[in-house]
C-alpha positions in Angstrom: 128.6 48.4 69.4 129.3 50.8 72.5 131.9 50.0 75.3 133.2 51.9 77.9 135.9 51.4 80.4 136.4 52.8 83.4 138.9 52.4 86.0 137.2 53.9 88.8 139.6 53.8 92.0 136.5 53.1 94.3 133.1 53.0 93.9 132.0 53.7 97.4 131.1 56.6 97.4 128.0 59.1 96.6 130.2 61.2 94.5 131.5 57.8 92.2 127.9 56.7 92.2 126.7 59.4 90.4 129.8 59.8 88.2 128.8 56.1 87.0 125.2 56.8 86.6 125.9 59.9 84.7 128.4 57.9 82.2 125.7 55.5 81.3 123.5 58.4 80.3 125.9 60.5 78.1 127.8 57.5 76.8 124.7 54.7 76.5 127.2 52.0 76.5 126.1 48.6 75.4 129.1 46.9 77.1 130.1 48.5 80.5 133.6 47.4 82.5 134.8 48.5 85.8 137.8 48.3 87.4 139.6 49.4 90.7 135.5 49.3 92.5 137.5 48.2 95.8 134.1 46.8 97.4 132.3 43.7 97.2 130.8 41.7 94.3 127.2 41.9 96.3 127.9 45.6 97.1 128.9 46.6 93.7 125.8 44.2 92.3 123.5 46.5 94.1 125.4 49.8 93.1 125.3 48.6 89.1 121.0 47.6 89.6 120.8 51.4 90.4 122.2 52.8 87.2 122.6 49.9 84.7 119.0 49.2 83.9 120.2 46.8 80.8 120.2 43.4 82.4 122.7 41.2 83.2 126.9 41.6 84.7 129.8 39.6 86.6 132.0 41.0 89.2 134.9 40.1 91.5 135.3 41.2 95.0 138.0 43.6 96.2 140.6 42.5 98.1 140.9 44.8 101.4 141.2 48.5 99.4 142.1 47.4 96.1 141.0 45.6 93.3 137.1 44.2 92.4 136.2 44.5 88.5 132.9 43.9 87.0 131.6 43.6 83.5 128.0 44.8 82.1 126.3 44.1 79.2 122.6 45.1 77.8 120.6 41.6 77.2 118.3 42.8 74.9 122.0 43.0 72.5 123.7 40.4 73.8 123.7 36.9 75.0 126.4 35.5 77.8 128.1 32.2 76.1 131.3 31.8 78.3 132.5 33.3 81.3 135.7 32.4 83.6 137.4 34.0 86.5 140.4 34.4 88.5 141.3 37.0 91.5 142.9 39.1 88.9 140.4 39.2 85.4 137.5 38.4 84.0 136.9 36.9 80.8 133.1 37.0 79.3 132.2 36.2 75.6 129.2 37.3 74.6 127.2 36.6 71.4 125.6 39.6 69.2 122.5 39.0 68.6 122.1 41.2 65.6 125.1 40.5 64.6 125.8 37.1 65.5 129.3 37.8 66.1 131.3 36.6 69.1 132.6 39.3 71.6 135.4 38.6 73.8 136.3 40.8 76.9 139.2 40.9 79.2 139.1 43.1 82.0 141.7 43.2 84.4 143.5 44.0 87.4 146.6 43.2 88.4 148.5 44.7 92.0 151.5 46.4 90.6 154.4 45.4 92.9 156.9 48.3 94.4 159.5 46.0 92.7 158.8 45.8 89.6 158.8 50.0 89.4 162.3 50.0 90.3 164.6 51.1 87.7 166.8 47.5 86.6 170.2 48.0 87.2 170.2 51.6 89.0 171.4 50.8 92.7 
């Protein structure tokens, strides 16, 4: 099985476009996860139809300029058994057809707050 992960930080562009459609030819993933996209689920739906010709995903919106993940995966490999959401991840299993082993993916976001980069006890 081939995954790839890629943290993106914004697929808006022309330039990240083709920097996504040239990963699914060189790597040929089987499993594809996005993160950072910073645009909309419907936006990045459209954007993943031009270069992930496999089948089926789920993504989460952005929030303003940050944020939005999505996960792919090729339906001719895999079939979706469970999939749950929040603002920050998403969770898919899928089930390996060949296989007939369960896959569980996490991918996540999560804003990482000025405060928490502070050094503890360093005034």
């Amino acid at each position: 099985m081939k995954y790839v992960s890629w943290n993106c930080r914004g697929l808006g562009s022309i330039l990240k476009e083709e920097a996504l459609k040239d990963i699914v030819r060189m790597y040929t993933p089987e499993v594809l996860l996005i993160q950072e996209t910073k645009i909309e689920e419907e936006a990045l739906l459209q954007v993943s139809n031009k270069y992930w010709k496999k089948g089926q995903g789920k993504a989460i919106s952005a929030r303003g300029a940050s944020g939005g993940i999505a996960t792919f995966w090729d339906i001719s490999k895999f079939d979706l058994v469970n999939e749950e959401n929040s603002m920050h991840w998403l969770f898919t299993e899928l089930l390996h057809k060949q296989s007939g082993r369960r896959v569980s993916l996490f991918n996540i976001y999560v804003l990482v707050l000025l405060s928490e980069k502070e050094p503890i006890g360093i005034p």
